[in-house]
mmCIF file as gemmi writes it, N, C-alpha and C atoms, coordinates in Angstrom:
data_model
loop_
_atom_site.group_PDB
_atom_site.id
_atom_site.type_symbol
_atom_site.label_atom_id
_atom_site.label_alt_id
_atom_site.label_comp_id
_atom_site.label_asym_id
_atom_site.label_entity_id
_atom_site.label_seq_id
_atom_site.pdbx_PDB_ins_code
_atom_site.Cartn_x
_atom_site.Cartn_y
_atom_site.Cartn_z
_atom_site.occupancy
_atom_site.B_iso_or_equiv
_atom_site.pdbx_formal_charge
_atom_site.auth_seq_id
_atom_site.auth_asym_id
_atom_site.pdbx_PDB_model_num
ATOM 1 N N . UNK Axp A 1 ? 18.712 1.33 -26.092 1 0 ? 1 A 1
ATOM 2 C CA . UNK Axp A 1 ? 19.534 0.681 -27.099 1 0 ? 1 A 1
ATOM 3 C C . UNK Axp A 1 ? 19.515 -0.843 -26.946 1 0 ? 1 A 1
ATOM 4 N N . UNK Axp A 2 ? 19.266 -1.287 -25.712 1 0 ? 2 A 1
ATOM 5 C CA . UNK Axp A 2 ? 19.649 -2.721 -25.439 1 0 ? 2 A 1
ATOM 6 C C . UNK Axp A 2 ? 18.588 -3.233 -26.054 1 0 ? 2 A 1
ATOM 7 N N . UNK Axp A 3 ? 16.588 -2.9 -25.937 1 0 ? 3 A 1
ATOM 8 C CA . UNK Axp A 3 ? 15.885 -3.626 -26.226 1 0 ? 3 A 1
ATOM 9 C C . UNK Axp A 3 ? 16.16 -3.557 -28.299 1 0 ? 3 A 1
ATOM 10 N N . UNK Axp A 4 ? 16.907 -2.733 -28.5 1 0 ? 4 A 1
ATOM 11 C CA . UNK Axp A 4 ? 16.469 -2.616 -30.183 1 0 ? 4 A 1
ATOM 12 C C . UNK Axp A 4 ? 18.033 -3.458 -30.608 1 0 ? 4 A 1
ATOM 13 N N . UNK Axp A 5 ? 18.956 -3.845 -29.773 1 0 ? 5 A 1
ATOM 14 C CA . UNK Axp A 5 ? 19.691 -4.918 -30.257 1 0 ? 5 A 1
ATOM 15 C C . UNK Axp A 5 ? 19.279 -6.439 -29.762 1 0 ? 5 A 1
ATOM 16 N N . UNK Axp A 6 ? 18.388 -6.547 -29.082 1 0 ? 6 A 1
ATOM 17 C CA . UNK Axp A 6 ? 17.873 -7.735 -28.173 1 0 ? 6 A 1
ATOM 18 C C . UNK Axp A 6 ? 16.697 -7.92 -29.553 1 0 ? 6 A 1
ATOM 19 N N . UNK Axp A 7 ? 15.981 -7.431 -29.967 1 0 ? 7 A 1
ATOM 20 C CA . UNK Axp A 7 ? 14.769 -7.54 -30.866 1 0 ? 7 A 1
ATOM 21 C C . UNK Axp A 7 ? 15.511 -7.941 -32.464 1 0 ? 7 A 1
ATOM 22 N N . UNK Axp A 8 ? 16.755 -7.18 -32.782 1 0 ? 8 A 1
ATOM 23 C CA . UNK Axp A 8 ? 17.7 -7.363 -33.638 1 0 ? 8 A 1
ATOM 24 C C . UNK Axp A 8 ? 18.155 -8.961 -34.006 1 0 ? 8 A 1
ATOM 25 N N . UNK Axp A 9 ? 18.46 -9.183 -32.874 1 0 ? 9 A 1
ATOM 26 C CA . UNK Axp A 9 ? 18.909 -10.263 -32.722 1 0 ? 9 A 1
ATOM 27 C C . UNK Axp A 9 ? 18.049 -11.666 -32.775 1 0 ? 9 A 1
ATOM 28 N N . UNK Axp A 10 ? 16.682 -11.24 -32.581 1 0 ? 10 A 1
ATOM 29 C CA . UNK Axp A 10 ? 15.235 -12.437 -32.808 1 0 ? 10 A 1
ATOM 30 C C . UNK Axp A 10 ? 15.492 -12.277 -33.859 1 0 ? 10 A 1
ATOM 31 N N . UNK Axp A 11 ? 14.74 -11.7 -34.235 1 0 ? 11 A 1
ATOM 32 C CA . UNK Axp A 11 ? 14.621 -11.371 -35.852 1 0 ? 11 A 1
ATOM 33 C C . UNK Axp A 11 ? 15.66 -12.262 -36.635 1 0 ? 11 A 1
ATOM 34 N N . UNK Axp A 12 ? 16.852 -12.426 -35.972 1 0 ? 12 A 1
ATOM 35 C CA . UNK Axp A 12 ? 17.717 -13.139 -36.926 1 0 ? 12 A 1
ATOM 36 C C . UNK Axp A 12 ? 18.07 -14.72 -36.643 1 0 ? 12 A 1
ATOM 37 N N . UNK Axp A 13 ? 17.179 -14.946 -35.936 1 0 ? 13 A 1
ATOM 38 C CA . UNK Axp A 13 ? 17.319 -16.349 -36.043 1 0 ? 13 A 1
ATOM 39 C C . UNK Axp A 13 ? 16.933 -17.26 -36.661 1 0 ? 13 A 1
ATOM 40 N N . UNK Axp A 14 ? 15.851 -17.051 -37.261 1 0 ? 14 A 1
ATOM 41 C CA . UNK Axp A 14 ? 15.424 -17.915 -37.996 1 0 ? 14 A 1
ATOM 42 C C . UNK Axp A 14 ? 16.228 -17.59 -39.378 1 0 ? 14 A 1
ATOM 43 N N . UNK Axp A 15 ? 16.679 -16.424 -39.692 1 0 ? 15 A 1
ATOM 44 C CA . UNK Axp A 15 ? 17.459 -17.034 -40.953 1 0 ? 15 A 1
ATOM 45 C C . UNK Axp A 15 ? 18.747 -17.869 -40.286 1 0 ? 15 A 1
ATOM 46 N N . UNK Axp A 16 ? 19.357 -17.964 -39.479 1 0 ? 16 A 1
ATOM 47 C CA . UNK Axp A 16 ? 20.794 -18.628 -39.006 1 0 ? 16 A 1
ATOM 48 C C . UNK Axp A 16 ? 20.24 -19.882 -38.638 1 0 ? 16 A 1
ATOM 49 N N . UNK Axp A 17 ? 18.755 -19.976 -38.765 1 0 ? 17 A 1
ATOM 50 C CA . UNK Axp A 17 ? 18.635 -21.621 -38.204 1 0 ? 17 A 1
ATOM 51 C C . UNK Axp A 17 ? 18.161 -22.34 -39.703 1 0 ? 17 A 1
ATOM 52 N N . UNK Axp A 18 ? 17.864 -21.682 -40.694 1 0 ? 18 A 1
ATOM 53 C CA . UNK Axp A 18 ? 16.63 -21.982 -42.175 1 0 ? 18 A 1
ATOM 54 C C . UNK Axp A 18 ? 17.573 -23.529 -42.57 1 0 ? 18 A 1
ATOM 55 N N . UNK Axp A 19 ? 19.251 -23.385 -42.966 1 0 ? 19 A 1
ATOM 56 C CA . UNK Axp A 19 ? 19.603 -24.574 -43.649 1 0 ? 19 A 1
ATOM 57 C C . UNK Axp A 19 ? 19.506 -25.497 -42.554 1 0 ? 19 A 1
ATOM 58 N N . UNK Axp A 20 ? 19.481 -25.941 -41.66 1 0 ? 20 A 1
ATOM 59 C CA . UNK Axp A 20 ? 20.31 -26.714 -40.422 1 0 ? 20 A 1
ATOM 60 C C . UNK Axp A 20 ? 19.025 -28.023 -41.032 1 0 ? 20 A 1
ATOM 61 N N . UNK Axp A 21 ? 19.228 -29.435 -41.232 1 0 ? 21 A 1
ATOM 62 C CA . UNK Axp A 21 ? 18.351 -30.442 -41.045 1 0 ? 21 A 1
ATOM 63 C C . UNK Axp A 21 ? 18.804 -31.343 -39.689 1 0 ? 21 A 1
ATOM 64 N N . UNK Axp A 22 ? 17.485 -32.007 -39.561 1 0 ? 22 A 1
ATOM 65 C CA . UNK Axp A 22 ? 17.475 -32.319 -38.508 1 0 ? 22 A 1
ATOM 66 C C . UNK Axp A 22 ? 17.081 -34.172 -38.899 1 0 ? 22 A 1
ATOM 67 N N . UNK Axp A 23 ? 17.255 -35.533 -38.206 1 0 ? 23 A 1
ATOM 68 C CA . UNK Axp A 23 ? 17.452 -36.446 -38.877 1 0 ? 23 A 1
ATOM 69 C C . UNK Axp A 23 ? 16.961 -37.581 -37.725 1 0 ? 23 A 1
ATOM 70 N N . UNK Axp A 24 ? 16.039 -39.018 -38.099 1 0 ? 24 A 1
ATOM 71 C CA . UNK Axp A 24 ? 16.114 -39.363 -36.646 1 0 ? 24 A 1
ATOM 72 C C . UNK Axp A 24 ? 15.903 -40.809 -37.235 1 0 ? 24 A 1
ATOM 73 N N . UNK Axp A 25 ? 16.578 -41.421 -36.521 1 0 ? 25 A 1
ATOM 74 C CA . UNK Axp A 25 ? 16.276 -43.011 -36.89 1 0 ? 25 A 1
ATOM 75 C C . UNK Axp A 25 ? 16.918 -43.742 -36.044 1 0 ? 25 A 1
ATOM 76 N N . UNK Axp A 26 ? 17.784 -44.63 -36.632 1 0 ? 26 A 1
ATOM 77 C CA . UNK Axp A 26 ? 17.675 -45.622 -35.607 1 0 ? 26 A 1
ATOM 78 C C . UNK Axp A 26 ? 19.254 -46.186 -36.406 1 0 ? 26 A 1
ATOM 79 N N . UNK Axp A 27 ? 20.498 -46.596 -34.752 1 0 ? 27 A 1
ATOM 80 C CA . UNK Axp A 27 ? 21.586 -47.525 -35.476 1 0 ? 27 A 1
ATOM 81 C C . UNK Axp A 27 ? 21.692 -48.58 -35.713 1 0 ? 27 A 1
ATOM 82 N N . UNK Axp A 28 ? 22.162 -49.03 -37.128 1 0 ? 28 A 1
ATOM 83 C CA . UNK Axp A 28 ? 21.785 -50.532 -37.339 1 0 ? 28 A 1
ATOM 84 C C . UNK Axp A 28 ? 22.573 -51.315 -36.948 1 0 ? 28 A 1
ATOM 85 N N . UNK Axp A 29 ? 23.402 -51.464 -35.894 1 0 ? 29 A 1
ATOM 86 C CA . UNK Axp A 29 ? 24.062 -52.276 -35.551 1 0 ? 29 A 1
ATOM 87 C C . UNK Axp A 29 ? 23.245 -52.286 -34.157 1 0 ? 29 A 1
ATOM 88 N N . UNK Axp A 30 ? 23.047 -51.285 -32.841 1 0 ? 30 A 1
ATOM 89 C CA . UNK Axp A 30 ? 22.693 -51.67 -32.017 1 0 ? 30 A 1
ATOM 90 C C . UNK Axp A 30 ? 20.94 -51.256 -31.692 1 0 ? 30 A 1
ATOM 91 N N . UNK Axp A 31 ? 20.604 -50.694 -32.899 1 0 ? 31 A 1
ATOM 92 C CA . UNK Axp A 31 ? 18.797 -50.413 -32.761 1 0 ? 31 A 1
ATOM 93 C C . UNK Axp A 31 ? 18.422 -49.566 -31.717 1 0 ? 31 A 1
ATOM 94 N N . UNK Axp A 32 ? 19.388 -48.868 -31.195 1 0 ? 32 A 1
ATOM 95 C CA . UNK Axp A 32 ? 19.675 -47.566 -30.855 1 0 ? 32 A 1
ATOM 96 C C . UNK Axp A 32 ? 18.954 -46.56 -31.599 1 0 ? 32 A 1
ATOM 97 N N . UNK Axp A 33 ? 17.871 -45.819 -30.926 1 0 ? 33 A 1
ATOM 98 C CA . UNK Axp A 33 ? 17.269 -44.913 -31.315 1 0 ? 33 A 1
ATOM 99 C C . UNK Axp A 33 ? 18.296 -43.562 -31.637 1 0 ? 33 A 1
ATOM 100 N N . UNK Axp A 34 ? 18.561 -42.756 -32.655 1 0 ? 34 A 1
ATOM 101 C CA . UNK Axp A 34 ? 19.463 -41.558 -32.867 1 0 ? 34 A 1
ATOM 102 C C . UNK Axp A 34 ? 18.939 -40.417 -33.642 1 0 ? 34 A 1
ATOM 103 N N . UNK Axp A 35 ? 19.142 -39.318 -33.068 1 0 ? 35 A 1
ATOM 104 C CA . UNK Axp A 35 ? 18.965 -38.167 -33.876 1 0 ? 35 A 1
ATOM 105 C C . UNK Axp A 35 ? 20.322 -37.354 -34.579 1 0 ? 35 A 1
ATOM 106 N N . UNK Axp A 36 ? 20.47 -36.88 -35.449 1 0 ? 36 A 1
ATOM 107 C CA . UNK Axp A 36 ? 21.468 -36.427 -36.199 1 0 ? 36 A 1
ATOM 108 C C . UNK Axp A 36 ? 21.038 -34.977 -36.416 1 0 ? 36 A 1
ATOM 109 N N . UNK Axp A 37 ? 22.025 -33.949 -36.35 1 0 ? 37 A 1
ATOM 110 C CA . UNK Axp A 37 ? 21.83 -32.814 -36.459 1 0 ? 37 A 1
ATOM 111 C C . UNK Axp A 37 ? 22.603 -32.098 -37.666 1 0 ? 37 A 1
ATOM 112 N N . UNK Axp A 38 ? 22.624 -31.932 -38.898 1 0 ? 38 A 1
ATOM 113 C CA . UNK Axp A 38 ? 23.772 -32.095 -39.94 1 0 ? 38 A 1
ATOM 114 C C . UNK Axp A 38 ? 23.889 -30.208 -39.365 1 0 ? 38 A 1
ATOM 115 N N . UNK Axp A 39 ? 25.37 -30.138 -39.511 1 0 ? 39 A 1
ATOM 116 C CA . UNK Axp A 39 ? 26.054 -28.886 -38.638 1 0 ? 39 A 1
ATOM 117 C C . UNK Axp A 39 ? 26.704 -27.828 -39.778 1 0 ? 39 A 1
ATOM 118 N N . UNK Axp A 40 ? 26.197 -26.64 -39.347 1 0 ? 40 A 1
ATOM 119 C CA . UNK Axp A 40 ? 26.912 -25.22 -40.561 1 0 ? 40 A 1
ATOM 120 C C . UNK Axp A 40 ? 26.353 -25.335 -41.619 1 0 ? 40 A 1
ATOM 121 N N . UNK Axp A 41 ? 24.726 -25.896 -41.132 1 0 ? 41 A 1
ATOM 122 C CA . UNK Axp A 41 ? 24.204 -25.466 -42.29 1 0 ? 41 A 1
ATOM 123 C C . UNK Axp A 41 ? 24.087 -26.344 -43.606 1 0 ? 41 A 1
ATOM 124 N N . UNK Axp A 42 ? 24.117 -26.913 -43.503 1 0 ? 42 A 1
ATOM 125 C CA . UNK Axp A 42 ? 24.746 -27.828 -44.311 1 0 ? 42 A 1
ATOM 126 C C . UNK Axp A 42 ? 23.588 -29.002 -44.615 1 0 ? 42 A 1
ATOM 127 N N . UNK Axp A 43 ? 23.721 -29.315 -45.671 1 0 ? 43 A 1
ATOM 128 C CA . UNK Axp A 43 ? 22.498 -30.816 -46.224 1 0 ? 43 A 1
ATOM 129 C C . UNK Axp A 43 ? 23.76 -32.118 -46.258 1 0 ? 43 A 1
ATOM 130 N N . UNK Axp A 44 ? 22.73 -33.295 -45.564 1 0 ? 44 A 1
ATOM 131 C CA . UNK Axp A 44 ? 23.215 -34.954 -45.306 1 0 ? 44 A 1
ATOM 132 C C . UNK Axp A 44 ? 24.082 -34.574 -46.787 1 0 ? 44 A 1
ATOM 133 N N . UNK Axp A 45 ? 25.086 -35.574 -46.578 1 0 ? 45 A 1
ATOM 134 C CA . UNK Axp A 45 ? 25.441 -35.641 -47.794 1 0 ? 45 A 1
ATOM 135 C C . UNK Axp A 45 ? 26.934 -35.994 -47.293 1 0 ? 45 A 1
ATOM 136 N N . UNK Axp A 46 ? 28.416 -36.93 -48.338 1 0 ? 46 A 1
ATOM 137 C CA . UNK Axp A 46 ? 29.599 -37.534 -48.086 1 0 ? 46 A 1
ATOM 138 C C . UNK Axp A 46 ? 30.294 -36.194 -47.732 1 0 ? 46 A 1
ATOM 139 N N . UNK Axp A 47 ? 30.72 -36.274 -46.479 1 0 ? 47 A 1
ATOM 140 C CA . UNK Axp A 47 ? 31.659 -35.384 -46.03 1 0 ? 47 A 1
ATOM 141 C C . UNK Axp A 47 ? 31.08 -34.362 -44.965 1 0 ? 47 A 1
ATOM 142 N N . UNK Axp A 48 ? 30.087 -33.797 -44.873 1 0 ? 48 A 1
ATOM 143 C CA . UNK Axp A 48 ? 29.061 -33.335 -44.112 1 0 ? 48 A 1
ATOM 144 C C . UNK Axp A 48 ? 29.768 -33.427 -42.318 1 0 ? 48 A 1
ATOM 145 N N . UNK Axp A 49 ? 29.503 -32.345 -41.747 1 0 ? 49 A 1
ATOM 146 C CA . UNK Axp A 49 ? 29.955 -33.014 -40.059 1 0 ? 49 A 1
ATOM 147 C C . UNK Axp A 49 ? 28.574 -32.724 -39.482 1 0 ? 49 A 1
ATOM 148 N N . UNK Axp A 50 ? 28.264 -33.731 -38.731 1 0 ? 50 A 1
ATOM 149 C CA . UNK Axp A 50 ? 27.226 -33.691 -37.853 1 0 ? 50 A 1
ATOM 150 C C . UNK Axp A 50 ? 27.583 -34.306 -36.547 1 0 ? 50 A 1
ATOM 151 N N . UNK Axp A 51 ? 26.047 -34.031 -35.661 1 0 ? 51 A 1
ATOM 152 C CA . UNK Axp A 51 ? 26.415 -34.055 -34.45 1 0 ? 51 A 1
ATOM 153 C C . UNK Axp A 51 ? 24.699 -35.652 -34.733 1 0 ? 51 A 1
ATOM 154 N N . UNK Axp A 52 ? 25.339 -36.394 -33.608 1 0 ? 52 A 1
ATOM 155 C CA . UNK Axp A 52 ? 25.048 -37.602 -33.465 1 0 ? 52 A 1
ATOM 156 C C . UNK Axp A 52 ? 24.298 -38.087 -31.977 1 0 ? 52 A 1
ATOM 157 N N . UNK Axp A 53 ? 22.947 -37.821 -31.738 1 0 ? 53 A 1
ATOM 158 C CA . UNK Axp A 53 ? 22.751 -37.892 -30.427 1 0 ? 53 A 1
ATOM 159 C C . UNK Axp A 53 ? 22.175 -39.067 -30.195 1 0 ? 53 A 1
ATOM 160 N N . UNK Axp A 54 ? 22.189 -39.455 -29.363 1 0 ? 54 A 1
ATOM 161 C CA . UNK Axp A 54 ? 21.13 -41.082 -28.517 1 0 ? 54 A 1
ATOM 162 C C . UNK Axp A 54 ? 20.695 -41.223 -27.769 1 0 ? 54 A 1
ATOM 163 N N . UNK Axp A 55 ? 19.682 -42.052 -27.616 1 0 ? 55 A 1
ATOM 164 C CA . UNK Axp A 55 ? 18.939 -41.961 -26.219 1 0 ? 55 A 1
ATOM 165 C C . UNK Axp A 55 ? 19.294 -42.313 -25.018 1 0 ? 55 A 1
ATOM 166 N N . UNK Axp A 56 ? 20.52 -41.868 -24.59 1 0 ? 56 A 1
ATOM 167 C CA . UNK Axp A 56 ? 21.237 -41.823 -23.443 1 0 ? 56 A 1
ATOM 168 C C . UNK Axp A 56 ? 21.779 -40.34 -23.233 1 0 ? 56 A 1
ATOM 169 N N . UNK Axp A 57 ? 21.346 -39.826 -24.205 1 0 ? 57 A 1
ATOM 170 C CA . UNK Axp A 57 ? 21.666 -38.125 -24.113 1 0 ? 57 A 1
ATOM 171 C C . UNK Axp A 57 ? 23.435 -37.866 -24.526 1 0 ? 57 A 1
ATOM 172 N N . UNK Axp A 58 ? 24.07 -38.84 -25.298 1 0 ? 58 A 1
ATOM 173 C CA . UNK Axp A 58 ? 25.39 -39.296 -25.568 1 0 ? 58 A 1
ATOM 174 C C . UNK Axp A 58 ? 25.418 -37.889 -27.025 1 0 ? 58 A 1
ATOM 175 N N . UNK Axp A 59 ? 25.739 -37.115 -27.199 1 0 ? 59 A 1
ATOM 176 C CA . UNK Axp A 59 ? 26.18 -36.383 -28.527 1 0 ? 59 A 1
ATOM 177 C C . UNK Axp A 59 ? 27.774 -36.43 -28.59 1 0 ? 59 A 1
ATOM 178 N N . UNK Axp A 60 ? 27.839 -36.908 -29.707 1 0 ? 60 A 1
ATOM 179 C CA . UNK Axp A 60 ? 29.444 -37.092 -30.636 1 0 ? 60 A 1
ATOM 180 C C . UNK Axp A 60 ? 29.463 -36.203 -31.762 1 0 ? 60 A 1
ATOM 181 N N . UNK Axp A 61 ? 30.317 -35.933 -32.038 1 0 ? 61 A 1
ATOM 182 C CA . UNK Axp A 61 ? 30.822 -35.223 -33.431 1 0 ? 61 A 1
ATOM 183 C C . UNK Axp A 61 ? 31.239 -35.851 -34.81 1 0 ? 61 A 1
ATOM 184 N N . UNK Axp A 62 ? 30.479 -36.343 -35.609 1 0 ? 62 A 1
ATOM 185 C CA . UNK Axp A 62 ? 31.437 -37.222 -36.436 1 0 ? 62 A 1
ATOM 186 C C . UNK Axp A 62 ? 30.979 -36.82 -37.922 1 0 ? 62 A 1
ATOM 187 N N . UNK Axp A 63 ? 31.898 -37.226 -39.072 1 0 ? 63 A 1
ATOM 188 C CA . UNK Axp A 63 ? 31.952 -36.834 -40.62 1 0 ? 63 A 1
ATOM 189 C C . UNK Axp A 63 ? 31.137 -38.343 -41.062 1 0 ? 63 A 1
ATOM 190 N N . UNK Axp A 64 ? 30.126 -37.437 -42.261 1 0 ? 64 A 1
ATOM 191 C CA . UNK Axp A 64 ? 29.468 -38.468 -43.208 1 0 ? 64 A 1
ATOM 192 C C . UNK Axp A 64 ? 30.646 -39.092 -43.993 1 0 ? 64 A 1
ATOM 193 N N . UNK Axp A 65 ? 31.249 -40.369 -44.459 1 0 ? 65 A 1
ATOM 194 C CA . UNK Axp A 65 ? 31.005 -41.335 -45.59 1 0 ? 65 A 1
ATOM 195 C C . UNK Axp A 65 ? 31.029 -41.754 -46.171 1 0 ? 65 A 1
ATOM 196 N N . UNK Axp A 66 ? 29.149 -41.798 -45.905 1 0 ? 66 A 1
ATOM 197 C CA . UNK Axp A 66 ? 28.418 -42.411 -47.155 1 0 ? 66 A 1
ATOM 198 C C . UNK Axp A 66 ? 27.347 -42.289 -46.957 1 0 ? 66 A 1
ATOM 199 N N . UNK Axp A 67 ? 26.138 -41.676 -47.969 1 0 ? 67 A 1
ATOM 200 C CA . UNK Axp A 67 ? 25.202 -41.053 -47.761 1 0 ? 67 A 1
ATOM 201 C C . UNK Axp A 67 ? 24.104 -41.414 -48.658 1 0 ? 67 A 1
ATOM 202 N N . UNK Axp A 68 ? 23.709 -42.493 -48.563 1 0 ? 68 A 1
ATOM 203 C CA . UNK Axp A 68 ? 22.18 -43.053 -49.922 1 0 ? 68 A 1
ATOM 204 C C . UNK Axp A 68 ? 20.721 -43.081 -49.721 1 0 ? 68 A 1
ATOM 205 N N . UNK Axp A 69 ? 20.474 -42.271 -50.328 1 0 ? 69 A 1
ATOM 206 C CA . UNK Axp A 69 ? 19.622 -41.583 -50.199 1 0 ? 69 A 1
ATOM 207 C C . UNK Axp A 69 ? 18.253 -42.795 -50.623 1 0 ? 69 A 1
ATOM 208 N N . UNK Axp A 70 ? 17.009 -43.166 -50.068 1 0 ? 70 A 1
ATOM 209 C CA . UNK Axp A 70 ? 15.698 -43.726 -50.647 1 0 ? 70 A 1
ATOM 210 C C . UNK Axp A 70 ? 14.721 -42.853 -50.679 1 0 ? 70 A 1
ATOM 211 N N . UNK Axp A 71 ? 14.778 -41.723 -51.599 1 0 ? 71 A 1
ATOM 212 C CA . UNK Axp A 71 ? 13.504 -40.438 -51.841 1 0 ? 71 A 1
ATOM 213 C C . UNK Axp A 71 ? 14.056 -39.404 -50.733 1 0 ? 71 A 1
ATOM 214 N N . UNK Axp A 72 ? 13.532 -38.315 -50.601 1 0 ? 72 A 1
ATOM 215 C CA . UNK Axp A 72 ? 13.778 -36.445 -50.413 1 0 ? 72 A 1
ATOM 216 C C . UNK Axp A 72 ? 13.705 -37.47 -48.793 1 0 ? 72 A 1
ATOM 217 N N . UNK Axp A 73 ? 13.231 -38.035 -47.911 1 0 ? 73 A 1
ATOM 218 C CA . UNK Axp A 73 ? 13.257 -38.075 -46.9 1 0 ? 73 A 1
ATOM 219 C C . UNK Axp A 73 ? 14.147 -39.476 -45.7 1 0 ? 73 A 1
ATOM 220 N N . UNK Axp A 74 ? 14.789 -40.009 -46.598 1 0 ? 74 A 1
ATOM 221 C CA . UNK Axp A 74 ? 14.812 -41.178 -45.64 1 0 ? 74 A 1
ATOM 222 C C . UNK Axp A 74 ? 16.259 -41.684 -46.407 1 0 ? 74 A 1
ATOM 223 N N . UNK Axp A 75 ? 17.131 -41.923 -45.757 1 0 ? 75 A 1
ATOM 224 C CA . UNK Axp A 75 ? 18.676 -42.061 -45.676 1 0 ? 75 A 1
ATOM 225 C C . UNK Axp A 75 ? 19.056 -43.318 -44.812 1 0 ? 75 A 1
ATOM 226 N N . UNK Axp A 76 ? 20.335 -44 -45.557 1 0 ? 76 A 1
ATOM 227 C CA . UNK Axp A 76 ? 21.255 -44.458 -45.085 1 0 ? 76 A 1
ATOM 228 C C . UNK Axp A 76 ? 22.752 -43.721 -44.583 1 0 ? 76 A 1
ATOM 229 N N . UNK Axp A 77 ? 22.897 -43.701 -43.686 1 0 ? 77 A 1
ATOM 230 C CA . UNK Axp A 77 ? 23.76 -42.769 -43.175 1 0 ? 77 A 1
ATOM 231 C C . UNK Axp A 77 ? 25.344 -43.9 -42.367 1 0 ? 77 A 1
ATOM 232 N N . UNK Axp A 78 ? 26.245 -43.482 -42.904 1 0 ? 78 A 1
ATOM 233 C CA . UNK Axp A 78 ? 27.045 -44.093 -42.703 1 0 ? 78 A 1
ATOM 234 C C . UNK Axp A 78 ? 28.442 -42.955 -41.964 1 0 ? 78 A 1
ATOM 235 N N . UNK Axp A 79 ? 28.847 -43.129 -41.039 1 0 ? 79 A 1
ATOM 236 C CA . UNK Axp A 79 ? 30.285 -41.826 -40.123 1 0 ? 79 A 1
ATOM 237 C C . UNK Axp A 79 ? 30.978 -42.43 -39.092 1 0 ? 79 A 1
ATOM 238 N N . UNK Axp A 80 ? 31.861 -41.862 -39.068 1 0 ? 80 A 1
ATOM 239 C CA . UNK Axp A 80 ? 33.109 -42.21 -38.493 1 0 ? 80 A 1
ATOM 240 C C . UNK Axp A 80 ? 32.253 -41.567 -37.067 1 0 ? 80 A 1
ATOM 241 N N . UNK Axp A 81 ? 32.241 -42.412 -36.127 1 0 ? 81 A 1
ATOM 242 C CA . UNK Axp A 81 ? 31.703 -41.325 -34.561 1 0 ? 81 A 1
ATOM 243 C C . UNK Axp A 81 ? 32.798 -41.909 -33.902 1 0 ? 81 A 1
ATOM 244 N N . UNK Axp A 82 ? 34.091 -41 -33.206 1 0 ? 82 A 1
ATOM 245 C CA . UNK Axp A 82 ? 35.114 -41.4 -32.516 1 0 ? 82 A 1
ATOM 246 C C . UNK Axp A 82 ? 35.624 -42.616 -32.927 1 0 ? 82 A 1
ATOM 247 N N . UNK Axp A 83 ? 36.082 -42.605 -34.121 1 0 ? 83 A 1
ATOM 248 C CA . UNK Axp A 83 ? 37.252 -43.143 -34.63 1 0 ? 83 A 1
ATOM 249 C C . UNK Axp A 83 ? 36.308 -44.679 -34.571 1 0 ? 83 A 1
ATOM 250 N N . UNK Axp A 84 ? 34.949 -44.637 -34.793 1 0 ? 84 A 1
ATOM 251 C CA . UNK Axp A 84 ? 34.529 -45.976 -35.111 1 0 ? 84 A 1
ATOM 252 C C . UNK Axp A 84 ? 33.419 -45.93 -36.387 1 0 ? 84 A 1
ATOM 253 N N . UNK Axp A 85 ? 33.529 -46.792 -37.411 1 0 ? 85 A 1
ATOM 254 C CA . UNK Axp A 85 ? 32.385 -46.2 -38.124 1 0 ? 85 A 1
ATOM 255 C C . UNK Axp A 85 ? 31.273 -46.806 -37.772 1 0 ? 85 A 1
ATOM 256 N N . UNK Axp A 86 ? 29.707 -46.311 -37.484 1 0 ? 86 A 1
ATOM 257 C CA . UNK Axp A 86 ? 28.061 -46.154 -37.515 1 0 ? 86 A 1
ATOM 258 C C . UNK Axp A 86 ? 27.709 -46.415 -38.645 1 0 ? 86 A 1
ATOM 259 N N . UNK Axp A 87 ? 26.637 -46.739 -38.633 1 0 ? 87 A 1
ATOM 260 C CA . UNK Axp A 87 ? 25.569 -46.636 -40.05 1 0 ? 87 A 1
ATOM 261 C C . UNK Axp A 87 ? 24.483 -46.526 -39.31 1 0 ? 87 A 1
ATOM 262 N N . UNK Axp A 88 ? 23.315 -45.269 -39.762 1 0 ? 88 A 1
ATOM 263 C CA . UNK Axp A 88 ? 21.852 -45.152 -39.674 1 0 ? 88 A 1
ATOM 264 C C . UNK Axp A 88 ? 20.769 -45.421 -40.153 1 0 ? 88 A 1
ATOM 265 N N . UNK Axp A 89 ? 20.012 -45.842 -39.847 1 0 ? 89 A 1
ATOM 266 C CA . UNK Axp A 89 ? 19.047 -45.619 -41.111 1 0 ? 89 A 1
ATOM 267 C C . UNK Axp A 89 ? 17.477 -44.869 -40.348 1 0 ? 89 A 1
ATOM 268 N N . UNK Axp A 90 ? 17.99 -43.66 -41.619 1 0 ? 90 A 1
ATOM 269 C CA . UNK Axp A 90 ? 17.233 -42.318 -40.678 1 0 ? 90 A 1
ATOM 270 C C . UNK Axp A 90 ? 16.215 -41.665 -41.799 1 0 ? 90 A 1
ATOM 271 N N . UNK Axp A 91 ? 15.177 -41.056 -41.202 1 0 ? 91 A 1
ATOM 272 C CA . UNK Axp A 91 ? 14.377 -40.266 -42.002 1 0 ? 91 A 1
ATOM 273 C C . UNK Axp A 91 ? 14.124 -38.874 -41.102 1 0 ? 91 A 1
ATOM 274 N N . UNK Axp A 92 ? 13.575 -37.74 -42.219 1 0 ? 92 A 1
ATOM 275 C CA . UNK Axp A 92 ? 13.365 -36.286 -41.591 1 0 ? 92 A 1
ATOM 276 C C . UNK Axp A 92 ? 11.921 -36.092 -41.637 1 0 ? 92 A 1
């Protein structure tokens, strides 16, 4: 029983991972390299919660905004990360 709920359970990951985007650029205040993980599935966009990582291995939790978009791939990204607001400017 265990291997046919263990095999069950592959199988379903890739649909629980299909919406998730993934985001990477850079903060424009300190040119801080950042990756953004937009969370539950969810597309960039005002109000959105994502997770906010840096190259110090630092991940925060913080809400989009403001979200302007230059074509399907490449964003201005603006969030509150611990009660301070960021701006990105990120592409996927």
């Amino acid at each position: 029983m265990r291997p046919l709920l263990f095999l069950m359970a592959l199988l379903a990951l890739p649909c629980m991972a299909q919406g998730t985007e993934y985001w990477s650029g850079y903060d424009d205040d300190t040119g801080e390299r950042v990756e953004i993980v937009v969370r539950f599935e969810e597309r960039l966009h005002e109000g959105a919660d994502i997770f906010v990582r840096d190259v110090r291995g630092s991940q925060h939790e913080a809400t989009v905004f403001q979200a302007v978009f230059s074509g399907p791939s490449h964003a201005r990204v603006c969030a509150s990360v611990n009660g301070a607001d960021r701006c990105f400017s990120v592409s996927r």
